[in-house]
mmCIF entry with sequence, helices, sheets and N, C-alpha, C, O atoms, coordinates in Angstrom:
data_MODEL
# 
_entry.id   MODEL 
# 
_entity.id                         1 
_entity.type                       polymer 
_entity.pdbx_number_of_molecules   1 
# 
_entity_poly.entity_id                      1 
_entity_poly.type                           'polypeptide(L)' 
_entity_poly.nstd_linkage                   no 
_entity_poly.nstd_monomer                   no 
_entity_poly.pdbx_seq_one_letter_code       
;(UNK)(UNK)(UNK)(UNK)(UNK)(UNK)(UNK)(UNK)(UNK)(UNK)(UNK)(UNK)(UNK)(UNK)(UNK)(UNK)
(UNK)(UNK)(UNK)(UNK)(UNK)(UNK)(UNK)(UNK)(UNK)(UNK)(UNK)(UNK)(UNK)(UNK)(UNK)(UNK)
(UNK)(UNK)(UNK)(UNK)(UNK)(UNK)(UNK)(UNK)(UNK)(UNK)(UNK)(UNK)(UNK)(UNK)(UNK)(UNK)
(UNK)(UNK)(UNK)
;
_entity_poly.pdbx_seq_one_letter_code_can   XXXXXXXXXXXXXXXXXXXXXXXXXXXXXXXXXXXXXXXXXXXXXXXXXXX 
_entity_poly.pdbx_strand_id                 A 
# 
loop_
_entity_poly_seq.entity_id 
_entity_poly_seq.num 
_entity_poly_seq.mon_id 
_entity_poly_seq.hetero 
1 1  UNK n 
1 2  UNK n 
1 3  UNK n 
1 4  UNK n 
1 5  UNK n 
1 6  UNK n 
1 7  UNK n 
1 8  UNK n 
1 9  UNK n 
1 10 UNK n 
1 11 UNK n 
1 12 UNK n 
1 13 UNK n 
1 14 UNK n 
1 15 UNK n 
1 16 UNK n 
1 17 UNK n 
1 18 UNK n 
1 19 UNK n 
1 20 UNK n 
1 21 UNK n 
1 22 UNK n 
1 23 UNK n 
1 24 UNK n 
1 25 UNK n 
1 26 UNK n 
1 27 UNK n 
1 28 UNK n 
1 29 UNK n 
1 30 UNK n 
1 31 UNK n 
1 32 UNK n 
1 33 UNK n 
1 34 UNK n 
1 35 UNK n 
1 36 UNK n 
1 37 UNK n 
1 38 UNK n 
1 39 UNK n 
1 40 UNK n 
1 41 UNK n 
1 42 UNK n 
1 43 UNK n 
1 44 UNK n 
1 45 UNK n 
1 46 UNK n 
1 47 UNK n 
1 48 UNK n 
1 49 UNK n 
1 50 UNK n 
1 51 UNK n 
# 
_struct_asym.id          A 
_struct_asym.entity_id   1 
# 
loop_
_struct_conf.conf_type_id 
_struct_conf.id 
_struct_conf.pdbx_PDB_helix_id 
_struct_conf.beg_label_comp_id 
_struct_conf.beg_label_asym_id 
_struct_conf.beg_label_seq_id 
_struct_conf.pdbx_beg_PDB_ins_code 
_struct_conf.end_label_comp_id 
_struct_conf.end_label_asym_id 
_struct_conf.end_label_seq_id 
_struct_conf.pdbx_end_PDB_ins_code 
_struct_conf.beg_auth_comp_id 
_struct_conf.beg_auth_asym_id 
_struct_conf.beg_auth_seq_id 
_struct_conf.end_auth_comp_id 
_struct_conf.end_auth_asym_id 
_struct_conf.end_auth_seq_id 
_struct_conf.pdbx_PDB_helix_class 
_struct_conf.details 
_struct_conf.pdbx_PDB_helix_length 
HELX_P HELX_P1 AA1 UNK A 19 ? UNK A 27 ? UNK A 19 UNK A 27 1 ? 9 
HELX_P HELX_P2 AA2 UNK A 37 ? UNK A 42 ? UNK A 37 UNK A 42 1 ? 6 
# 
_struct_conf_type.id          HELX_P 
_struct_conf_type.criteria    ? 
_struct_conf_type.reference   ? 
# 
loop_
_atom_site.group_PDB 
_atom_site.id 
_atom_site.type_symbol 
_atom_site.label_atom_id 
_atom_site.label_alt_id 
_atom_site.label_comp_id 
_atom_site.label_asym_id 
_atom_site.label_entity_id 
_atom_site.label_seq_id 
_atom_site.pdbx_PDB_ins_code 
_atom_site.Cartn_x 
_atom_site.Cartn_y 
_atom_site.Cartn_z 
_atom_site.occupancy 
_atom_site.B_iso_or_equiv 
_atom_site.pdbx_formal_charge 
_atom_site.auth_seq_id 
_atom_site.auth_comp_id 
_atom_site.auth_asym_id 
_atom_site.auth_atom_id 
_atom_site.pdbx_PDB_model_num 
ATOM 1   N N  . UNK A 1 1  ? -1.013  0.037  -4.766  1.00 0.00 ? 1  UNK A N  1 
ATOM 2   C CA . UNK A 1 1  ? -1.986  0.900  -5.410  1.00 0.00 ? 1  UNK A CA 1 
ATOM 3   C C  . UNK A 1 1  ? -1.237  2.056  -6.072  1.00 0.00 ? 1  UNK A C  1 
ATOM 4   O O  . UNK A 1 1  ? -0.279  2.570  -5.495  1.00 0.00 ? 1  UNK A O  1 
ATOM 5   N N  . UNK A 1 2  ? -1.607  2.429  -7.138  1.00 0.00 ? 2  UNK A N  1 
ATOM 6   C CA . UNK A 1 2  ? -0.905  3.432  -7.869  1.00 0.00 ? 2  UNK A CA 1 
ATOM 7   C C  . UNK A 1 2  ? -1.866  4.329  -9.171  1.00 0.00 ? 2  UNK A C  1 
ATOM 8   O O  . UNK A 1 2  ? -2.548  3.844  -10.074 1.00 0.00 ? 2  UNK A O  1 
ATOM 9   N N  . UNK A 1 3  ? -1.600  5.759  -8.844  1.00 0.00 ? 3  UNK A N  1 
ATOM 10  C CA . UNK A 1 3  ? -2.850  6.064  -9.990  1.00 0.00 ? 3  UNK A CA 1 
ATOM 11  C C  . UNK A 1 3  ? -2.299  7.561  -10.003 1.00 0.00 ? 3  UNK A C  1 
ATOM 12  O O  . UNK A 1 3  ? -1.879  8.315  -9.125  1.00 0.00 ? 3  UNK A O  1 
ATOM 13  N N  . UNK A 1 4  ? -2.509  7.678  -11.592 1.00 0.00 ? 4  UNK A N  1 
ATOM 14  C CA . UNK A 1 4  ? -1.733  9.068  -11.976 1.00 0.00 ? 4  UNK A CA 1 
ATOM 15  C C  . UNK A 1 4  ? -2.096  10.208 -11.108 1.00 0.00 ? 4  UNK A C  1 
ATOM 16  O O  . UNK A 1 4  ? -3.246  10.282 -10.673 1.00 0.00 ? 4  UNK A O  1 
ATOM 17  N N  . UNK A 1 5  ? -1.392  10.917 -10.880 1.00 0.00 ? 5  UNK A N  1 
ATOM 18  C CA . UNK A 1 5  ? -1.928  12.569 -10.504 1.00 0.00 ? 5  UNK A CA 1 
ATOM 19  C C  . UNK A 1 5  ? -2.946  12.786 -10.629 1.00 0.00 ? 5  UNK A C  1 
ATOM 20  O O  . UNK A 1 5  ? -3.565  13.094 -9.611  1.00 0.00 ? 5  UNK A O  1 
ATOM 21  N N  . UNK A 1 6  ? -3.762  12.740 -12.098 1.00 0.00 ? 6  UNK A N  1 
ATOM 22  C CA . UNK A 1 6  ? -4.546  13.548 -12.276 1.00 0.00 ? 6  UNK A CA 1 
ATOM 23  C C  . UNK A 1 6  ? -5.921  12.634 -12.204 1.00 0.00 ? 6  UNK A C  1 
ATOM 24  O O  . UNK A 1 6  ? -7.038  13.070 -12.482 1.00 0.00 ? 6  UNK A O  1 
ATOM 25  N N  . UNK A 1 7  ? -5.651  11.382 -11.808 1.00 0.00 ? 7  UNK A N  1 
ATOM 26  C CA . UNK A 1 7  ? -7.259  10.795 -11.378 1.00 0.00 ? 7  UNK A CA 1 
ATOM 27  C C  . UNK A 1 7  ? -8.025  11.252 -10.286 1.00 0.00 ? 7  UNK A C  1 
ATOM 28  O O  . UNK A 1 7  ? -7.734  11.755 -9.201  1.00 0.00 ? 7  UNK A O  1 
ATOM 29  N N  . UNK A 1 8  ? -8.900  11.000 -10.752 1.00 0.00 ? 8  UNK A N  1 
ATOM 30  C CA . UNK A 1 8  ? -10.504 11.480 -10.064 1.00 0.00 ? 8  UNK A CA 1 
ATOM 31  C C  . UNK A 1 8  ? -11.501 10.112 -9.887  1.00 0.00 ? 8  UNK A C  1 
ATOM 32  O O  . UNK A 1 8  ? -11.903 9.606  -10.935 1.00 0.00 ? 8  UNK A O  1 
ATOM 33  N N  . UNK A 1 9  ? -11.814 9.644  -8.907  1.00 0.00 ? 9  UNK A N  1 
ATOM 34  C CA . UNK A 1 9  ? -12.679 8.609  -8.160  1.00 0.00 ? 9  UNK A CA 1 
ATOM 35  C C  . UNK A 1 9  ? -14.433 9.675  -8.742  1.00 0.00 ? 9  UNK A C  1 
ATOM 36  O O  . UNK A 1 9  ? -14.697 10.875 -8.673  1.00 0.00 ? 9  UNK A O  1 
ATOM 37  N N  . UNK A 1 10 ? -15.103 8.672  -9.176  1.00 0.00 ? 10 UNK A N  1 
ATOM 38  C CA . UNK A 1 10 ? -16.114 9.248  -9.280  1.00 0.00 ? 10 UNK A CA 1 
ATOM 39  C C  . UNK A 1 10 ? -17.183 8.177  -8.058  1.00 0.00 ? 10 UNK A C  1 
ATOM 40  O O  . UNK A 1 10 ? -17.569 7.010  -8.004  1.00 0.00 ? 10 UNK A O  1 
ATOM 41  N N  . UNK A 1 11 ? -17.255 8.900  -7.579  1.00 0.00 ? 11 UNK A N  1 
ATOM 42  C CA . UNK A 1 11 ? -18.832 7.958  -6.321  1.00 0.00 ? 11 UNK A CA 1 
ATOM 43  C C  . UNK A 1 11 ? -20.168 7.749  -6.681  1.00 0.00 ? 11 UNK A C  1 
ATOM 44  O O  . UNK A 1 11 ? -20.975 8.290  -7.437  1.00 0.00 ? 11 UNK A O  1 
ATOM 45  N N  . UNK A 1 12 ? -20.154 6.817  -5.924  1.00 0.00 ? 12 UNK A N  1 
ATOM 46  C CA . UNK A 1 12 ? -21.619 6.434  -6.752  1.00 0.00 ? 12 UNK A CA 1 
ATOM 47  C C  . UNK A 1 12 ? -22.848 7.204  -6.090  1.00 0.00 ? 12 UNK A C  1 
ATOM 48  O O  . UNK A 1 12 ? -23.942 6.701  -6.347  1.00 0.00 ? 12 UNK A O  1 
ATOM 49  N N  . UNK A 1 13 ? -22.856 8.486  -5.175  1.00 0.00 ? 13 UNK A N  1 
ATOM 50  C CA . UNK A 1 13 ? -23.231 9.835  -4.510  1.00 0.00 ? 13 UNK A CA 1 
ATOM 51  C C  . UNK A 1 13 ? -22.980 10.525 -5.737  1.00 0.00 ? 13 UNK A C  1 
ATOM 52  O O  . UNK A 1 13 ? -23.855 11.386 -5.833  1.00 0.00 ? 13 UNK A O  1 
ATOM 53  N N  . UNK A 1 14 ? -22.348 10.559 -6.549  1.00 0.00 ? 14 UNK A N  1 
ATOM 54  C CA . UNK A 1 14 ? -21.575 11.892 -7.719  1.00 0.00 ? 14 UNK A CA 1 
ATOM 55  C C  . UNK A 1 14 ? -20.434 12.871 -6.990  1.00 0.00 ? 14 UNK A C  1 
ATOM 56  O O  . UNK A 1 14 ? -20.070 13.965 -7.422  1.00 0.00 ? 14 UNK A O  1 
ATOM 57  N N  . UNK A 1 15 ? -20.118 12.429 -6.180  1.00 0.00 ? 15 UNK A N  1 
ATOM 58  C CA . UNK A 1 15 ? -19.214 13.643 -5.653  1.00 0.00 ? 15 UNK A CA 1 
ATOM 59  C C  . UNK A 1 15 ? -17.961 12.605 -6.070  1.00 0.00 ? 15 UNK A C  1 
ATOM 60  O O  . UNK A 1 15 ? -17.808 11.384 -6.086  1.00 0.00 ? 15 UNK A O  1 
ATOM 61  N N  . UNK A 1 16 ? -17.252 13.640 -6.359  1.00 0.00 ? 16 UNK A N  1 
ATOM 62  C CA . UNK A 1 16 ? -15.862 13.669 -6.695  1.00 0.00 ? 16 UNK A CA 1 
ATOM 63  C C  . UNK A 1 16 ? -14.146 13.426 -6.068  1.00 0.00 ? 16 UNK A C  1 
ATOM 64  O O  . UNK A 1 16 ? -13.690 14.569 -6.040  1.00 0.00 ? 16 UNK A O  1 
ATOM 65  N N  . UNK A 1 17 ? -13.279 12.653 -5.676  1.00 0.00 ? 17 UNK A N  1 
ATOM 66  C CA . UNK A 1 17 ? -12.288 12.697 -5.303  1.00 0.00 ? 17 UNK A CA 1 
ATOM 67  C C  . UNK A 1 17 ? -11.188 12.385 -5.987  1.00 0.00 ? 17 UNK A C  1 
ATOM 68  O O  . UNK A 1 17 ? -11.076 11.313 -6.582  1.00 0.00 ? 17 UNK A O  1 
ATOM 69  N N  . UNK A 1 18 ? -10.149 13.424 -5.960  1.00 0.00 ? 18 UNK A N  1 
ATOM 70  C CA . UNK A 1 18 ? -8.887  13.717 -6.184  1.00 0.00 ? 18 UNK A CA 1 
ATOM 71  C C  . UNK A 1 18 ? -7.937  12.891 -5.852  1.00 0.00 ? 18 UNK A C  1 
ATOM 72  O O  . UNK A 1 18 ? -6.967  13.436 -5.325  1.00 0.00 ? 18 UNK A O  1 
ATOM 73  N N  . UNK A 1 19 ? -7.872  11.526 -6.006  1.00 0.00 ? 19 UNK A N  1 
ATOM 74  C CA . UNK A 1 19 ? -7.298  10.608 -5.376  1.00 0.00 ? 19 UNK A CA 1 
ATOM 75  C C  . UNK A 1 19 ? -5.866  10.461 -6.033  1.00 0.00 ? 19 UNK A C  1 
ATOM 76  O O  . UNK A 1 19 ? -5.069  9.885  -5.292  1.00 0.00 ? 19 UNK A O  1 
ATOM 77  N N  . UNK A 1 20 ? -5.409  10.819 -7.150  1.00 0.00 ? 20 UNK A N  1 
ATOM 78  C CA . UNK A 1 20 ? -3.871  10.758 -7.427  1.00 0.00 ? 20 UNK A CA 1 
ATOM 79  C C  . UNK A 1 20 ? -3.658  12.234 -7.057  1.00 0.00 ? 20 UNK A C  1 
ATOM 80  O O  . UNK A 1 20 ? -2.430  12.317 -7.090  1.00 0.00 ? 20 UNK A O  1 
ATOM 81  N N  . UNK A 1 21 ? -4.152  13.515 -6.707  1.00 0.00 ? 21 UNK A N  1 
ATOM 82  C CA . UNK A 1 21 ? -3.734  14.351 -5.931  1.00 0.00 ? 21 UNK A CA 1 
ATOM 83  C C  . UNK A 1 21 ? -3.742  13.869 -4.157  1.00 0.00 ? 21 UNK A C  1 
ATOM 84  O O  . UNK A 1 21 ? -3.199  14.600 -3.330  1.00 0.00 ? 21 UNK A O  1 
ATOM 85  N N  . UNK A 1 22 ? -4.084  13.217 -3.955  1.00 0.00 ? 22 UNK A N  1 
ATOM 86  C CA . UNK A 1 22 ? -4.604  12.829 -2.634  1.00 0.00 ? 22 UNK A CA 1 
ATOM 87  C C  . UNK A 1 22 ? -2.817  11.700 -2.007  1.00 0.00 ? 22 UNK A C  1 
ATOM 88  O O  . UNK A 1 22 ? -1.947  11.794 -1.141  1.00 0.00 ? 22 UNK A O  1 
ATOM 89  N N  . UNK A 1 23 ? -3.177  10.801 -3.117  1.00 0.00 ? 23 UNK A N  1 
ATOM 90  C CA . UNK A 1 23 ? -2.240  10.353 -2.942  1.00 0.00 ? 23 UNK A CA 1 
ATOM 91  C C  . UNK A 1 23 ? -0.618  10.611 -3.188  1.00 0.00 ? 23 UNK A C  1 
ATOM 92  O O  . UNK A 1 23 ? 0.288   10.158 -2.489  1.00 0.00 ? 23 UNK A O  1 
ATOM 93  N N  . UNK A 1 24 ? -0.505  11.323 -4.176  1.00 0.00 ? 24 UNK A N  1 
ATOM 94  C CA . UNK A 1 24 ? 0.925   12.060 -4.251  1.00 0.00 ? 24 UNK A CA 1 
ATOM 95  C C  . UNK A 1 24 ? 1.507   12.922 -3.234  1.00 0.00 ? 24 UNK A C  1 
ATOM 96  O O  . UNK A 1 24 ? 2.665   12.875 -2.818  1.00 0.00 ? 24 UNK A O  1 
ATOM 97  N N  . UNK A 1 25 ? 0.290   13.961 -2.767  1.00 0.00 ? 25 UNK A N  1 
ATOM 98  C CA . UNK A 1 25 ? 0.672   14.960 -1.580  1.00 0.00 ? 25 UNK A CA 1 
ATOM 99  C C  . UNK A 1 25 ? 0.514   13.928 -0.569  1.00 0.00 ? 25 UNK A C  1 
ATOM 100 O O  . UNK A 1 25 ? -0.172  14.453 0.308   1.00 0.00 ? 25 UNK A O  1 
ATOM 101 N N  . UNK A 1 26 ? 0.733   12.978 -0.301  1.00 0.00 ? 26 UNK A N  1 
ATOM 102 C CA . UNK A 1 26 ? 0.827   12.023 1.049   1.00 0.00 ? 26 UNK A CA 1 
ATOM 103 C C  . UNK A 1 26 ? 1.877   11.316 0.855   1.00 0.00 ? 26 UNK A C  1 
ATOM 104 O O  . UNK A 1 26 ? 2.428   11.054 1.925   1.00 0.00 ? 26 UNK A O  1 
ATOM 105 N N  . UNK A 1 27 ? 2.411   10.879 -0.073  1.00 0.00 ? 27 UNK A N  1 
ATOM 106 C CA . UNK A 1 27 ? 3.491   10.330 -0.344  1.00 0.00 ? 27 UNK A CA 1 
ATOM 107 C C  . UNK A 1 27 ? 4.920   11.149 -0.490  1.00 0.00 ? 27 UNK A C  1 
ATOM 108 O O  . UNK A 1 27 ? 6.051   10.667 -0.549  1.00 0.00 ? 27 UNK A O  1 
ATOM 109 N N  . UNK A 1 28 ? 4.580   12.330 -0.525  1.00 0.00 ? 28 UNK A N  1 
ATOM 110 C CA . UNK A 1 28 ? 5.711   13.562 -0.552  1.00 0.00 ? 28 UNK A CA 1 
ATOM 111 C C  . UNK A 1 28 ? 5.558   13.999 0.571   1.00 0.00 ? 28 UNK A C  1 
ATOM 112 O O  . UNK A 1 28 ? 6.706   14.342 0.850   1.00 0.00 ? 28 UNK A O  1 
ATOM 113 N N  . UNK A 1 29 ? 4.871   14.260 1.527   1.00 0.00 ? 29 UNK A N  1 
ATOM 114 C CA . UNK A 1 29 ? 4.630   14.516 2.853   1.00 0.00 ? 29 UNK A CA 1 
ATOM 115 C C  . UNK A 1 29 ? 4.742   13.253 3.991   1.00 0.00 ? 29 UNK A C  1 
ATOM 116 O O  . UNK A 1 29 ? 4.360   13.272 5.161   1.00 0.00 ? 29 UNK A O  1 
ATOM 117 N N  . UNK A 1 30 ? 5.333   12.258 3.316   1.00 0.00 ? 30 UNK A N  1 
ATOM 118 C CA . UNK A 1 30 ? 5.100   11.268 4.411   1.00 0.00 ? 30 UNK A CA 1 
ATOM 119 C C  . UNK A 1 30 ? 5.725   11.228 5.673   1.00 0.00 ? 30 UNK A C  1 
ATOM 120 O O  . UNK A 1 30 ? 5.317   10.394 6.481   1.00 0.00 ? 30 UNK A O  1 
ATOM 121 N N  . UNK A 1 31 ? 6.843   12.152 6.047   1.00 0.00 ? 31 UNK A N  1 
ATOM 122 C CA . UNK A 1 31 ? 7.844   12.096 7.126   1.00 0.00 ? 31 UNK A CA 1 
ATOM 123 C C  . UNK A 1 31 ? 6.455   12.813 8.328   1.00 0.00 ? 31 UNK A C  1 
ATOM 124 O O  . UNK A 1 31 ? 6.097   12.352 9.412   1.00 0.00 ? 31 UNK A O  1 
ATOM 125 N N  . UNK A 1 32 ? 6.005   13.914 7.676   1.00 0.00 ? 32 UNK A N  1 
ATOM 126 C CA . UNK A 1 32 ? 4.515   14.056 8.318   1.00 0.00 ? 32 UNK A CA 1 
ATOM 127 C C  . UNK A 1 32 ? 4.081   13.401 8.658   1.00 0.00 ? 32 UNK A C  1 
ATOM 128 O O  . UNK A 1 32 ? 4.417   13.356 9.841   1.00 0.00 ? 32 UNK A O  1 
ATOM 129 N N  . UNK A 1 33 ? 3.413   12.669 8.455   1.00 0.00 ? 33 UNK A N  1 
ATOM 130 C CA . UNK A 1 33 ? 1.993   11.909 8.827   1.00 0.00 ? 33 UNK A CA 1 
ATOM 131 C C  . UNK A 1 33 ? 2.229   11.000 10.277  1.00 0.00 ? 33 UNK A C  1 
ATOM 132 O O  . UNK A 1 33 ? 3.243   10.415 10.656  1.00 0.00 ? 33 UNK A O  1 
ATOM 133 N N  . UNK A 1 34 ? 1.286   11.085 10.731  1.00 0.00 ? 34 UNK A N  1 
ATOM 134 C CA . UNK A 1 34 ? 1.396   10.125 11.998  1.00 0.00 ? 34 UNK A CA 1 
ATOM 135 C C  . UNK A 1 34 ? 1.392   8.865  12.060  1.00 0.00 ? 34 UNK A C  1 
ATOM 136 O O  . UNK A 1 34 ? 0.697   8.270  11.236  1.00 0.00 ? 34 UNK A O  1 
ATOM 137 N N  . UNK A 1 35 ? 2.215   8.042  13.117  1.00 0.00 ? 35 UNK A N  1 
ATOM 138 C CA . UNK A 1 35 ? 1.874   6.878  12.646  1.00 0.00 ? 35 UNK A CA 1 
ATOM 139 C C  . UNK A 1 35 ? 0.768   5.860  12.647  1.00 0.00 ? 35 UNK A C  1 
ATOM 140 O O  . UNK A 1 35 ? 0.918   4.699  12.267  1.00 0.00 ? 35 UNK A O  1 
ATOM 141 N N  . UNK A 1 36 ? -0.371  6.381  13.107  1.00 0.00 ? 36 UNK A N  1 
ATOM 142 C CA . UNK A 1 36 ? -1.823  6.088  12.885  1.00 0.00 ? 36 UNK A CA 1 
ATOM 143 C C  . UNK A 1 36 ? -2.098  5.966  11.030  1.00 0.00 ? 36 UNK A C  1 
ATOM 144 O O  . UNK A 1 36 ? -2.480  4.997  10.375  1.00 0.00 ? 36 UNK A O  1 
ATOM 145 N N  . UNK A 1 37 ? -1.703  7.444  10.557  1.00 0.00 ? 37 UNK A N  1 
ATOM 146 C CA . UNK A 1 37 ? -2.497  7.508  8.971   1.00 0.00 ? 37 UNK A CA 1 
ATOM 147 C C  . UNK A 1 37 ? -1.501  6.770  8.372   1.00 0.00 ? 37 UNK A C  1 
ATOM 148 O O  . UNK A 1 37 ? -2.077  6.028  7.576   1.00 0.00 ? 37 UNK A O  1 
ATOM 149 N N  . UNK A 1 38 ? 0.013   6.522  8.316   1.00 0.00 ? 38 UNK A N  1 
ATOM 150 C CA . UNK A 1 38 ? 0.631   5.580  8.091   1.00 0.00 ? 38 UNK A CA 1 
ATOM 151 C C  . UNK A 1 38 ? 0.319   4.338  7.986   1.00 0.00 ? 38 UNK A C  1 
ATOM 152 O O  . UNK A 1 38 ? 0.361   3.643  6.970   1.00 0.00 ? 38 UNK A O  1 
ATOM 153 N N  . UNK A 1 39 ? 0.039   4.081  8.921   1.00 0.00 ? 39 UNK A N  1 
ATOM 154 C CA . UNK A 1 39 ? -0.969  2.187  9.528   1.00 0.00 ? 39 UNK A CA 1 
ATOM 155 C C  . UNK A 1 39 ? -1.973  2.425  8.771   1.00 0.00 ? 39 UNK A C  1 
ATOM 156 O O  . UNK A 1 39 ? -2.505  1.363  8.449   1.00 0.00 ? 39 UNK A O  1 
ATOM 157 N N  . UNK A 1 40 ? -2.522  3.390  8.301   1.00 0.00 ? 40 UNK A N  1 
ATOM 158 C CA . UNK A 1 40 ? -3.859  3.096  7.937   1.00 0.00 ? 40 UNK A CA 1 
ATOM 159 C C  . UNK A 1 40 ? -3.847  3.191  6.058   1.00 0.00 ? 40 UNK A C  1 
ATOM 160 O O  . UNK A 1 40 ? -4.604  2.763  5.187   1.00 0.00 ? 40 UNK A O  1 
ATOM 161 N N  . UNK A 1 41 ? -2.797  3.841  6.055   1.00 0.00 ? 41 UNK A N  1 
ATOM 162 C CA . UNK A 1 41 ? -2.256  3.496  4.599   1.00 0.00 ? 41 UNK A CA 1 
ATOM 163 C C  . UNK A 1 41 ? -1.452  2.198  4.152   1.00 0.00 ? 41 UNK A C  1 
ATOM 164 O O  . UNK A 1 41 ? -1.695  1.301  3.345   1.00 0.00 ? 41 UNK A O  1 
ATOM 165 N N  . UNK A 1 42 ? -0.939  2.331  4.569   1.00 0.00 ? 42 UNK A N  1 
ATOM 166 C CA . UNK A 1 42 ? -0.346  0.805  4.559   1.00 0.00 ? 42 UNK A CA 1 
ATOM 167 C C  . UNK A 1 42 ? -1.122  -0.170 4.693   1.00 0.00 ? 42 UNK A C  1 
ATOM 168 O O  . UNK A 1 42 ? -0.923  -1.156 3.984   1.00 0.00 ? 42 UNK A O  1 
ATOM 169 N N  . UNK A 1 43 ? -2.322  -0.163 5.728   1.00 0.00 ? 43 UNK A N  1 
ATOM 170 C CA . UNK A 1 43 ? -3.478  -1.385 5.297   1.00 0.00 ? 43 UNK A CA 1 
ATOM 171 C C  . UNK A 1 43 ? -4.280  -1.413 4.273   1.00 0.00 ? 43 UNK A C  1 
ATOM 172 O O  . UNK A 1 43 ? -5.072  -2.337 4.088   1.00 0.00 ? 43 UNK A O  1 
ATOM 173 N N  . UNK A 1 44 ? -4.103  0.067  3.143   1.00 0.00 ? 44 UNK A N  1 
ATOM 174 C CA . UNK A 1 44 ? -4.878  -0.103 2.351   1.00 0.00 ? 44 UNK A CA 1 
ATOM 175 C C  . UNK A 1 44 ? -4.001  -0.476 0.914   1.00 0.00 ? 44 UNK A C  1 
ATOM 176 O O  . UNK A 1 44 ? -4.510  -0.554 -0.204  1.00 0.00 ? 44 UNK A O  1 
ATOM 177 N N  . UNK A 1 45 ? -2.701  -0.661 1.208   1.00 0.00 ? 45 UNK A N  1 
ATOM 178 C CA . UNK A 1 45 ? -1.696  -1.569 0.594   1.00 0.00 ? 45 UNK A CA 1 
ATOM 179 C C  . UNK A 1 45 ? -0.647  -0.628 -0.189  1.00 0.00 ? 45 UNK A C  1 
ATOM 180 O O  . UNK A 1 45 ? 0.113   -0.922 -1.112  1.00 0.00 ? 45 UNK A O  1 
ATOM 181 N N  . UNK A 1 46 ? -0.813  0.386  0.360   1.00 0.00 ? 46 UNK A N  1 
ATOM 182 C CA . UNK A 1 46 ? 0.531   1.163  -0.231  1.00 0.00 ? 46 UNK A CA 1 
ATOM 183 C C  . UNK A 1 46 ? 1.705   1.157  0.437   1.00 0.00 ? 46 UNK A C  1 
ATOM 184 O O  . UNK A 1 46 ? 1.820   1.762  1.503   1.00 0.00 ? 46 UNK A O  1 
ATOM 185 N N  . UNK A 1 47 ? 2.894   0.341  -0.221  1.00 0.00 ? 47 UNK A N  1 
ATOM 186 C CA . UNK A 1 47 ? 3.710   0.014  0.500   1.00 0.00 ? 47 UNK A CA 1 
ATOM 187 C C  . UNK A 1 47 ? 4.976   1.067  0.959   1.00 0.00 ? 47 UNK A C  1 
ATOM 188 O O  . UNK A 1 47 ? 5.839   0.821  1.802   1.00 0.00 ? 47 UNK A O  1 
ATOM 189 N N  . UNK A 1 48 ? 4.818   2.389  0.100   1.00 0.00 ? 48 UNK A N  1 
ATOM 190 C CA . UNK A 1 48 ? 5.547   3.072  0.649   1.00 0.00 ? 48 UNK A CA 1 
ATOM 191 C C  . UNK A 1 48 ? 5.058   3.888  2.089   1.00 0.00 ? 48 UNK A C  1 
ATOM 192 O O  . UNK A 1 48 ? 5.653   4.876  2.518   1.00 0.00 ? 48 UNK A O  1 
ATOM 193 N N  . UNK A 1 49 ? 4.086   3.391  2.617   1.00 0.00 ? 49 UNK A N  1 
ATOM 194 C CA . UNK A 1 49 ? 3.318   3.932  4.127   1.00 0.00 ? 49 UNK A CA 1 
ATOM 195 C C  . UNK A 1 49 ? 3.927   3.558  5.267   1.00 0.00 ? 49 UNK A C  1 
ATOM 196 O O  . UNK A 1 49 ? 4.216   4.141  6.312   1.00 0.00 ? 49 UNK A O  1 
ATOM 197 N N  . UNK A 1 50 ? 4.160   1.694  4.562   1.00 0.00 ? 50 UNK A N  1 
ATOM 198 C CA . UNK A 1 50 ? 4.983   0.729  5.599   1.00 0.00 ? 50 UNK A CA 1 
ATOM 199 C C  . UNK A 1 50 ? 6.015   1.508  7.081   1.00 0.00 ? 50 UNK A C  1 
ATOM 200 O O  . UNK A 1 50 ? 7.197   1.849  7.123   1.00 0.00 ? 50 UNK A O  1 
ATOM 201 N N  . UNK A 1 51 ? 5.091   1.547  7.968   1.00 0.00 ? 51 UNK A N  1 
ATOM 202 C CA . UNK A 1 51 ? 5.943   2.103  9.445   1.00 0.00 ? 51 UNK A CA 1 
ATOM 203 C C  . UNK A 1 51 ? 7.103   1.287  9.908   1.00 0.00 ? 51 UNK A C  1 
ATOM 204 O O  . UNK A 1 51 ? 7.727   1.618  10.916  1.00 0.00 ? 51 UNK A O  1 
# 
């Protein structure tokens, strides 16, 4: 999965998510993350999550 910085998920609620901000600051922070949100990224197929 891969999506510029500056995308925005629009919901079908109308609310809004920041998802190439979402995803960049997680991918630069990854030594962070636990290995729960890791696993749980990685099942949603981003392979740089891979524990």
């Amino acid at each position: 999965m891969t999506a510029p910085r500056g995308h925005v998920e629009r919901l079908e609620d109308g609310t809004e998510v920041k998802l190439g901000v979402f995803l960049s600051n997680s991918k630069s922070r990854r030594a962070k993350l636990t290995a729960d949100k890791l696993q749980a990224l990685a099942d949603l197929g981003l392979e740089w999550a891979t524990v």
